[in-house]
C-alpha positions as CSV (number, residue, x, y, z in Angstrom):
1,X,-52.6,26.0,-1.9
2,X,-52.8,22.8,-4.2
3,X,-51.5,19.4,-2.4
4,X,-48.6,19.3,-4.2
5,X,-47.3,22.6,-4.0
6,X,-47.6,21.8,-0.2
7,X,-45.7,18.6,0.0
8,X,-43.2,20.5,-1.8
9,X,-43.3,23.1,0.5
10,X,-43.0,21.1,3.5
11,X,-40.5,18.8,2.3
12,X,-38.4,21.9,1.5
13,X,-39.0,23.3,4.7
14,X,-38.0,19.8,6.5
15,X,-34.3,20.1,4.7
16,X,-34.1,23.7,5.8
17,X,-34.4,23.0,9.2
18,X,-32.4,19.8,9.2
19,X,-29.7,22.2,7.8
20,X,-30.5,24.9,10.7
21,X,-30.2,21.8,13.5
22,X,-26.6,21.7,12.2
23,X,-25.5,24.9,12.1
24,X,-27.2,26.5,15.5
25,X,-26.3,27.3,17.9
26,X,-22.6,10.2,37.0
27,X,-25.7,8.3,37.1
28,X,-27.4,9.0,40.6
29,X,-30.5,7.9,42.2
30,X,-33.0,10.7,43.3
31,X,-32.6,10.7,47.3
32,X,-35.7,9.4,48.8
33,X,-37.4,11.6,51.0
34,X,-37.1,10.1,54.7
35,X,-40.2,11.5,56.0
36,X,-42.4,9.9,53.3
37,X,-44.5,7.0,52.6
38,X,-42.7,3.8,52.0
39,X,-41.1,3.9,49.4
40,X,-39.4,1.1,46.9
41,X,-36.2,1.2,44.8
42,X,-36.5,1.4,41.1
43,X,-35.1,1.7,38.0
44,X,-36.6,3.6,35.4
45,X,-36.1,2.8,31.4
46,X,-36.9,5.8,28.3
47,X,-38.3,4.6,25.7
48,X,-37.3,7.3,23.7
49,X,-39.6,6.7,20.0
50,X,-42.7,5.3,21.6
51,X,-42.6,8.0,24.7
52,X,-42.9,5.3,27.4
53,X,-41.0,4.8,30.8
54,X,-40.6,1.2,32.3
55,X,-40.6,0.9,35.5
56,X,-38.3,-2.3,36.7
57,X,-36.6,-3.6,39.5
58,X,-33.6,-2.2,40.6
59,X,-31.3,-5.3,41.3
60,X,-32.0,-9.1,41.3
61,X,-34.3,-10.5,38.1
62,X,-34.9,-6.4,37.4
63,X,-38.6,-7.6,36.5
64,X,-41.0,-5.3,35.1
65,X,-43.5,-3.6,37.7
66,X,-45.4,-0.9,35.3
67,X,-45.0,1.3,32.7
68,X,-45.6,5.6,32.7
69,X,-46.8,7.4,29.1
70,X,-44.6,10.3,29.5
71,X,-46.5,12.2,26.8
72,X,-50.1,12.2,27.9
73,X,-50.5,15.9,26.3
74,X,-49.2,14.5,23.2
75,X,-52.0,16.1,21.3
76,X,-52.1,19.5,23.0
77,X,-48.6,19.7,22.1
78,X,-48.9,18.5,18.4
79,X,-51.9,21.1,17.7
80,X,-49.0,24.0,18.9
81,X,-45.6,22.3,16.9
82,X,-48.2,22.4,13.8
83,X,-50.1,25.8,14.2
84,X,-46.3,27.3,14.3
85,X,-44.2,27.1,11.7
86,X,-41.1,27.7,13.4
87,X,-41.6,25.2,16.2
88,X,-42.6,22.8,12.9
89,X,-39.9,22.7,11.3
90,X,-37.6,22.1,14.1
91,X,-39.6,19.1,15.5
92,X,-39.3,17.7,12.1
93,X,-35.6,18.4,11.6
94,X,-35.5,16.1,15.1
95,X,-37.1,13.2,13.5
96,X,-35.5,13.3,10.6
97,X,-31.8,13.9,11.9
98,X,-30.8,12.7,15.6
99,X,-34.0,10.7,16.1
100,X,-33.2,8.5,12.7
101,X,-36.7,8.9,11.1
102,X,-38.5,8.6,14.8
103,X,-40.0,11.7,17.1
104,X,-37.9,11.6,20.3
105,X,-40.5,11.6,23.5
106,X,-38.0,10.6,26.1
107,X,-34.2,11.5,26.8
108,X,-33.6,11.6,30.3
109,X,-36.2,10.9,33.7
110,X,-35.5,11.4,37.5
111,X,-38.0,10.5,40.4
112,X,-38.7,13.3,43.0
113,X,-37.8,12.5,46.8
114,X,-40.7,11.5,47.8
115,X,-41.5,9.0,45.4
116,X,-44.6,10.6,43.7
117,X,-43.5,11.6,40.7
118,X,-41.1,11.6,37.7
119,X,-39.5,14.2,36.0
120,X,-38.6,13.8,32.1
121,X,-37.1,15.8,29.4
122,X,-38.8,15.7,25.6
123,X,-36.5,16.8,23.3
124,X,-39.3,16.9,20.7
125,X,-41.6,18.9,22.5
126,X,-38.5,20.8,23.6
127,X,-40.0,20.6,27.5
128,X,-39.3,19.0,30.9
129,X,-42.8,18.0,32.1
130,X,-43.5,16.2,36.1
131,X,-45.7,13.5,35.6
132,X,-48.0,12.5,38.7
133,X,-46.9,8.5,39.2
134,X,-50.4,7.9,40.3
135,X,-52.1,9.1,37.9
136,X,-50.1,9.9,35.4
137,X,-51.1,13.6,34.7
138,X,-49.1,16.7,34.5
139,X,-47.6,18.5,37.5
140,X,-45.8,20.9,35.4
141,X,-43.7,21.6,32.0
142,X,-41.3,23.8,31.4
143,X,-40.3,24.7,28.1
144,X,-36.3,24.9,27.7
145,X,-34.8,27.8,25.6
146,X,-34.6,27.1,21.5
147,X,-36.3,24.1,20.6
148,X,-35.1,21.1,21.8
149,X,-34.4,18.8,25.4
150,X,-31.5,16.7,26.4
151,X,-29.6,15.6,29.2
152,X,-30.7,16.1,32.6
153,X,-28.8,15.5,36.0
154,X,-30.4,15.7,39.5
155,X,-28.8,16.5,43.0
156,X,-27.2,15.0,45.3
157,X,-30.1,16.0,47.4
158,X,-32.7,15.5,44.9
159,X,-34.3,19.1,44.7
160,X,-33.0,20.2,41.8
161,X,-32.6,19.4,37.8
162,X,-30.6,20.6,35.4
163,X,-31.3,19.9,31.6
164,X,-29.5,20.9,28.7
165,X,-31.2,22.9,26.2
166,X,-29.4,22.0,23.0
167,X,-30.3,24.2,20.2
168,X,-29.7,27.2,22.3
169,X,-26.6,26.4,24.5
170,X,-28.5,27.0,27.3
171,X,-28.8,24.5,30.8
172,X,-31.8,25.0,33.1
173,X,-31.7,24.5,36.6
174,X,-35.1,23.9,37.7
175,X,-37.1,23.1,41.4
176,X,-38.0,19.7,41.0
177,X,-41.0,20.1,42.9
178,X,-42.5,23.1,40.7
179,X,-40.8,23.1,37.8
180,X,-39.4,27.2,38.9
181,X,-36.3,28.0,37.2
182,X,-33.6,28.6,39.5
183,X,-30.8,29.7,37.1
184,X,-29.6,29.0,33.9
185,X,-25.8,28.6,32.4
186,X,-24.4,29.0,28.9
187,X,-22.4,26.1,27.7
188,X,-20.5,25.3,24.2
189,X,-22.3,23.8,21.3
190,X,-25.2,21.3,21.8
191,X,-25.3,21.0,25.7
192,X,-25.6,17.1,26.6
193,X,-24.3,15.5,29.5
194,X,-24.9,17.1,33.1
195,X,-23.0,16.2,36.1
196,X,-23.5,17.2,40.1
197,X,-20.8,16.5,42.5
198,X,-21.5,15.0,44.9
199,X,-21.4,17.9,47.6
200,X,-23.8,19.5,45.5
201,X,-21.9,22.7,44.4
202,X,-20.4,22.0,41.0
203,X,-22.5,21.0,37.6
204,X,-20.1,19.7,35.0
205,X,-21.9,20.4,31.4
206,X,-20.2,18.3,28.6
207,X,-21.2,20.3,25.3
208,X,-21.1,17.6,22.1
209,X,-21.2,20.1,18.9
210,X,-22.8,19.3,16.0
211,X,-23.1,15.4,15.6
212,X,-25.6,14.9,12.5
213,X,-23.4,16.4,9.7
214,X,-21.5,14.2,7.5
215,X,-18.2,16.5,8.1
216,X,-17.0,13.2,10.1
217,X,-13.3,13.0,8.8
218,X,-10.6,14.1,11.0
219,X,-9.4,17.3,9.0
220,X,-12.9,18.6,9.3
221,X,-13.5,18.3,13.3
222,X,-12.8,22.4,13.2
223,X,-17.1,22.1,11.9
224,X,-18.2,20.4,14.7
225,X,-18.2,23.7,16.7
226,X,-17.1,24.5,20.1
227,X,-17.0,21.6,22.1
228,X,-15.9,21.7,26.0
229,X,-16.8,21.1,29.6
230,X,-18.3,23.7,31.2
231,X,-18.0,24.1,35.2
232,X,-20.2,26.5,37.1
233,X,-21.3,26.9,40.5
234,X,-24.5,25.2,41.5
235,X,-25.9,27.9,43.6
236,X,-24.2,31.2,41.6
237,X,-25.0,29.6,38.0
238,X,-21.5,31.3,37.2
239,X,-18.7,29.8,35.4
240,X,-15.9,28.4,37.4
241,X,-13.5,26.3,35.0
242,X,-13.5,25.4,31.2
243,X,-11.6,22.6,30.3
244,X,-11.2,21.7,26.3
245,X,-10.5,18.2,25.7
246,X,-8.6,19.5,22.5
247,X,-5.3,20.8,24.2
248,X,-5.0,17.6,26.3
249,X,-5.7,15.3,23.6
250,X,-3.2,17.3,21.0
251,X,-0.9,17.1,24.4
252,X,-0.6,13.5,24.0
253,X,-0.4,13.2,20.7
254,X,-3.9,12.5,19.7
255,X,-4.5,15.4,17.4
256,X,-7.1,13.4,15.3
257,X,-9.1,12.3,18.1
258,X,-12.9,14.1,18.7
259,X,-12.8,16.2,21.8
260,X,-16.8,16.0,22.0
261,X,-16.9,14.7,25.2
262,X,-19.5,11.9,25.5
263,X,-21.1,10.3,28.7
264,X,-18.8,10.9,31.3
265,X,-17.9,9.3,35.2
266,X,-16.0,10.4,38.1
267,X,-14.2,7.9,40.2
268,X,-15.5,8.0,44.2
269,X,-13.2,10.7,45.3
270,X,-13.9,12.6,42.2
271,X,-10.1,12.7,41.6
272,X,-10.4,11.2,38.0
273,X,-12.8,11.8,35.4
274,X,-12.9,8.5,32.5
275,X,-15.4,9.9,29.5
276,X,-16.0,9.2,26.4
277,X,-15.4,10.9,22.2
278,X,-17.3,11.1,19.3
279,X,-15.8,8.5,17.2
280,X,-13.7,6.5,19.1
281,X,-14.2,2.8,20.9
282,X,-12.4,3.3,24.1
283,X,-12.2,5.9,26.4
284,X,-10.2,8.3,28.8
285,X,-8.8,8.7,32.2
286,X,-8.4,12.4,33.2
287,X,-6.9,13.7,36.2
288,X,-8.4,17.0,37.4
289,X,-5.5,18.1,40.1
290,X,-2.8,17.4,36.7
291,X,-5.4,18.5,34.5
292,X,-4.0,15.8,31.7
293,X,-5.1,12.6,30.3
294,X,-3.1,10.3,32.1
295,X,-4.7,6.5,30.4
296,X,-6.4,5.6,27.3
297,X,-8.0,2.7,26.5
298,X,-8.9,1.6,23.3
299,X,-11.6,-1.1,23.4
300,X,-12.0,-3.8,20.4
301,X,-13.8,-3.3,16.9
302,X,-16.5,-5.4,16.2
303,X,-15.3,-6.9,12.4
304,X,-19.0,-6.4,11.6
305,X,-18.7,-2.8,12.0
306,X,-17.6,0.0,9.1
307,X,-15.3,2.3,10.2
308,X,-16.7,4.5,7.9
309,X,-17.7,7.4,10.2
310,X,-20.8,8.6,8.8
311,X,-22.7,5.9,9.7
312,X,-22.0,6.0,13.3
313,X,-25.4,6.9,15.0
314,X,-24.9,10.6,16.1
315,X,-21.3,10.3,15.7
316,X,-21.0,7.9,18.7
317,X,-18.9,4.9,18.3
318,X,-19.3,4.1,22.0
319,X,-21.6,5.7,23.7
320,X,-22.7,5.0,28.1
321,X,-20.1,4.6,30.9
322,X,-20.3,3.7,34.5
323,X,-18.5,2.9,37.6
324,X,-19.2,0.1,40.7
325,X,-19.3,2.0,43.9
326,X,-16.8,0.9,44.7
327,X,-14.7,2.1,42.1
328,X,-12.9,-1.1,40.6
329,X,-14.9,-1.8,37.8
330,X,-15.8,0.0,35.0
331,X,-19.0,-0.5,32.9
332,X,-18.9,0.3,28.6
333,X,-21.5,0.8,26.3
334,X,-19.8,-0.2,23.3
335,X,-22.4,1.3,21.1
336,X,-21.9,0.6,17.3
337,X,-19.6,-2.2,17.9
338,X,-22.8,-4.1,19.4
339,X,-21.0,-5.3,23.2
340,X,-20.4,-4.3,26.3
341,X,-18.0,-5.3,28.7
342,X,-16.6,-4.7,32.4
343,X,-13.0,-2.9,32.7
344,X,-10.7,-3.4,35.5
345,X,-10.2,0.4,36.6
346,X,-6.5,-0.5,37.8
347,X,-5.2,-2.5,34.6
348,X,-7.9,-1.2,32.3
349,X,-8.1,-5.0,30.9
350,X,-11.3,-5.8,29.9
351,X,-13.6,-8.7,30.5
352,X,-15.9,-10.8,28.0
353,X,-17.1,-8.5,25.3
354,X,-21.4,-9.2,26.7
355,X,-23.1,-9.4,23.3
356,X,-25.6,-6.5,22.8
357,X,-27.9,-4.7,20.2
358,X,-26.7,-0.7,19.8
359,X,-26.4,-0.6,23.7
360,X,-27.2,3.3,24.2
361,X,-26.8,3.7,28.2
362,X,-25.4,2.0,31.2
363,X,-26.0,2.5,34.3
364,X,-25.7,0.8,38.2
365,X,-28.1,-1.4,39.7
366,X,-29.5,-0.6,42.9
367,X,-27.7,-3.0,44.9
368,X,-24.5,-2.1,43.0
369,X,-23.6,-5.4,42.0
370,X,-24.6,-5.2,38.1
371,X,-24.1,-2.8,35.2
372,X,-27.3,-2.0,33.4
373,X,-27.0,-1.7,29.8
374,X,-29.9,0.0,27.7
375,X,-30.0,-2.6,23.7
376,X,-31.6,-0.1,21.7
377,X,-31.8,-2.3,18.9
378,X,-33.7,-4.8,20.4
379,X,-36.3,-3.0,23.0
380,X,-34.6,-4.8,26.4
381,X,-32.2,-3.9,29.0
382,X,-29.0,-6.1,29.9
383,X,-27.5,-6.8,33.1
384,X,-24.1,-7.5,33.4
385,X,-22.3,-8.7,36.3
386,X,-19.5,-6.7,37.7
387,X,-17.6,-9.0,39.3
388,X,-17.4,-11.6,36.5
389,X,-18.2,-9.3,33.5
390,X,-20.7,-11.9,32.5
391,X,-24.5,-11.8,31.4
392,X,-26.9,-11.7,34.0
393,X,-30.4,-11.2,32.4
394,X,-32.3,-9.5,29.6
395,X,-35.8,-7.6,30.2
396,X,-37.8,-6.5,27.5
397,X,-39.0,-2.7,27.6
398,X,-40.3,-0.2,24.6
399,X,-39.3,0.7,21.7
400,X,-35.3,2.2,22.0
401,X,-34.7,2.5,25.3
402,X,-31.6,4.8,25.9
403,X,-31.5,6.9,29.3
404,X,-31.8,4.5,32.5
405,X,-31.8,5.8,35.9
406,X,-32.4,5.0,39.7
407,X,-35.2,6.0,41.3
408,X,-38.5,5.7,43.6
409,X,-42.0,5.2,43.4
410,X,-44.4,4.7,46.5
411,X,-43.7,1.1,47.6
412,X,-47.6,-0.1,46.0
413,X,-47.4,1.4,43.1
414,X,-48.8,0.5,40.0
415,X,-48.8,2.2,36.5
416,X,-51.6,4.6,35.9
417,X,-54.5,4.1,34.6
418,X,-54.3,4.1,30.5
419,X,-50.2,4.1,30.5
C-alpha cells in the first residue's frame, strides 16, 4: 500500500479508536514478610510516560535510593500491539486520549512481602507484570480483560492484588506471588480506584465513566455512563452493596455535581468515607451506617485556572486524597488548581494552599508524619507537613509521576543493573 494511503489509514484508525475508548465499555504499604531478610521501608514513585519507578525514602529527606525500568519487555510487547491490529489501535487511542499525547507504562506499583519484588499495572500494554528488584526481570504478567490497566490495591496482608481492567469493567484479583487469578468482579464504567478494608474481606471498586469526552457540562453527565462503587466480598468475588453517589448527591441538593467518584479514603474506624468528583475542587464526607453525605468541602480556585471544563485533565479538577493515621488531618491533591494543602478532619478548615505543579497523587509517609504529594508537571514529589500544613521538601523523580505507594525492598538494595 502507498505511504500515504497508510498514514491515512492509520490516522483514521487512531480517531476510531479514540472514539471506541469513549464509548466502551486507602493507600497501604505491602506488609513485610517477618520471616525475611531485612528489609527497609520505602516509597515507590510511577513514572507513568517514561515507565520508570523511583525508589525513595519513606520519611525524613525522602532521598533517592534507585530507580526500577518497569517495562524491560518493552519491545516484545511493541512487536505484538503492532502485529495486531486490534490491540493497535487501542494502545494508540491511550496515547492520544488519557495519556495526553504520551504512552502510559506505569499506573499503580506494590512491593511483595518479602521485599523482592514489585508489582505494577501497564495500562498500555494492558498487563500487570512482577518485576524481580534484583535484577529487574520478569516474574510474571498477566494480561487484564479488554485492553487497558488501572488502579490496583493490595491486602491488608499483602498476598493479594486487585487491578481494575478499564475498558472491560472487569477487576482482577490476582496471587501476588504468581500472578494466578483468584477471581474477578464486574464493576460500572471504567473501573479505577480499588480499596481493601482493612480486615481484608471487602474491596471497594470506584468506577469513573467515561472521562475523555468533551460532554463535560452538567446537563450531559447522563453520557458519562454508569458510574458507582461497587462492594464485593474479597474471598466470594460476589457483590455485596452498590452505592451510587447520584441519589446522595441529588439528596442534598447537588443535582449538577459528577458522581464519578475519584480517589477515595476511609477514616480509621472505617465509619466515614471522604472521596472525591470529576469536576469539582473539594470533596465529600460520607457516612456508611446513614448511608448520606453528611459534609462538603469546597476547596479554593486557583484564579489562574479556567473553569471551563474540557480542559480539566481527565475530567479531574482535584484529583489524590489522604488521611494521617491518626485520622485528624486530611491531605488534598488540588490537581488543576496547582496546590495542595492539609484539612482539619474536625472543622474541615484548610491550611496553606502548598504550591504545586498538577499534583496527581498523595499519599502518607512512612513515619506518618508527612503527606506525599506526586507534581506531575514538574517530575518531583512534595512533602508536606501534617501538623503545620507546610512544605517540607521537593525530590526530583521521572517524567509524571502519579501513583506513590509504601513499600519494601531488601534492606541493601540497589537498582538493577541497566534500570
Amino acid at each position: 500500500m502507498p505511504a500515504s494511503r497508510t498514514g491515512h489509514l492509520r490516522a483514521a484508525v487512531v480517531a476510531a479508536a479514540a472514539f471506541a475508548l469513549t464509548v466502551t465499555a486507602p493507600t497501604t504499604a505491602t506488609a513485610a514478610d517477618p520471616g525475611s531478610a531485612a528489609l527497609r521501608e520505602v516509597l515507590f514513585v510511577g513514572n507513568n510516560w517514561d515507565g520508570t519507578a523511583d525508589v525513595i525514602r519513606s520519611s525524613g529527606d525522602f532521598a533517592k535510593i534507585g530507580r526500577i525500568n518497569v517495562i524491560p519487555d518493552k519491545a516484545q510487547r511493541m512487536a505484538e500491539i503492532n502485529a495486531n491490529p486490534i490491540k493497535w489501535i487501542y494502545f494508540m487511542a491511550i496515547r492520544n486520549s488519557v495519556g495526553e499525547g504520551h504512552d502510559q507504562f506505569v499506573d499503580d506499583m506494590y512491593s511483595t512481602p518479602d521485599g523482592r519484588s514489585v508489582v505494577v499495572s501497564r495500562p498500555s500494554f494492558a498487563d500487570v507484570v512482577s518485576l524481580d528488584l534484583a535484577t529487574g526481570a520478569v516474574n510474571w504478567r498477566f494480561p487484564v480483560s479488554g485492553y487497558r490497566s488501572d488502579h490496583m490495591a493490595v491486602s491488608p496482608d499483602g498476598k493479594r492484588v486487585a487491578v481494575s481492567a478499564s475498558t472491560s469493567n472487569t477487576v482482577h484479583v490476582l496471587d501476588i506471588e504468581t500472578g494466578r487469578e483468584l477471581g474477578k468482579f464486574g464493576t460500572g464504567d471504567k473501573p479505577h480506584e480499588n480499596i481493601f478494608t482493612q480486615d481484608g474481606k471487602y474491596i471497594y471498586n470506584m468506577a469513573i465513566g467515561d472521562v475523555n469526552t468533551q460532554t463535560d457540562a452538567p446537563w450531559l453527565d447522563w453520557t458519562k455512563g454508569n458510574r458507582y462503587i461497587t462492594v464485593v466480598d474479597a474471598t466470594t468475588f460476589q457483590r455485596v452493596k452498590v452505592i451510587d453517589m447520584r441519589d446522595r448527591l441529588n439528596a442534598i441538593g447537588l443535582t449538577d455535581y459528577s458522581d464519578a467518584v475519584r480517589p477515595a479514603v476511609f477514616s480509621p474506624d472505617e465509619s466515614k468515607l471522604y472521596f472525591q468528583v470529576s469536576f469539582f475542587n473539594g470533596f465529600f464526607e460520607y457516612d456508611l451506617a446513614t448511608d448520606k453525605i453528611v459534609r462538603t468541602k469546597t476547596l479554593p480556585k486557583n484564579p489562574a485556572t479556567s473553569d471551563d471544563r474540557t480542559t480539566f485533565v481527565n475530567d479531574s479538577r482535584h484529583h489524590g486524597i489522604s488521611m494521617s493515621p491518626d485520622g485528624r488531618k486530611l491531605c488534598v491533591a488540588g490537581t488543576m488548581d496547582d496546590y495542595a494543602t492539609v484539612v482539619d478532619r474536625a472543622t474541615l478548615q484548610e491550611g496553606p494552599l502548598v504550591t504545586a505543579s498538577k499534583p496527581y497523587w498523595a499519599t502518607v509517609s512512612g513515619d506518618g508524619k508527612s503527606c506525599v504529594v506526586s507534581e506531575s508537571g514538574t517530575d518531583q514529589v512534595t512533602a508536606i507537613d501534617f501538623a503545620t500544613g507546610a512544605k517540607q521538601v521537593s525530590v526530583p523523580v521521572g517524567d509524571h509521576p502519579q501513583r506513590v505507594r509504601l513499600g519494601h525492598v531488601e534492606s541493601d538494595w540497589t537498582s538493577p543493573k541497566g534500570s
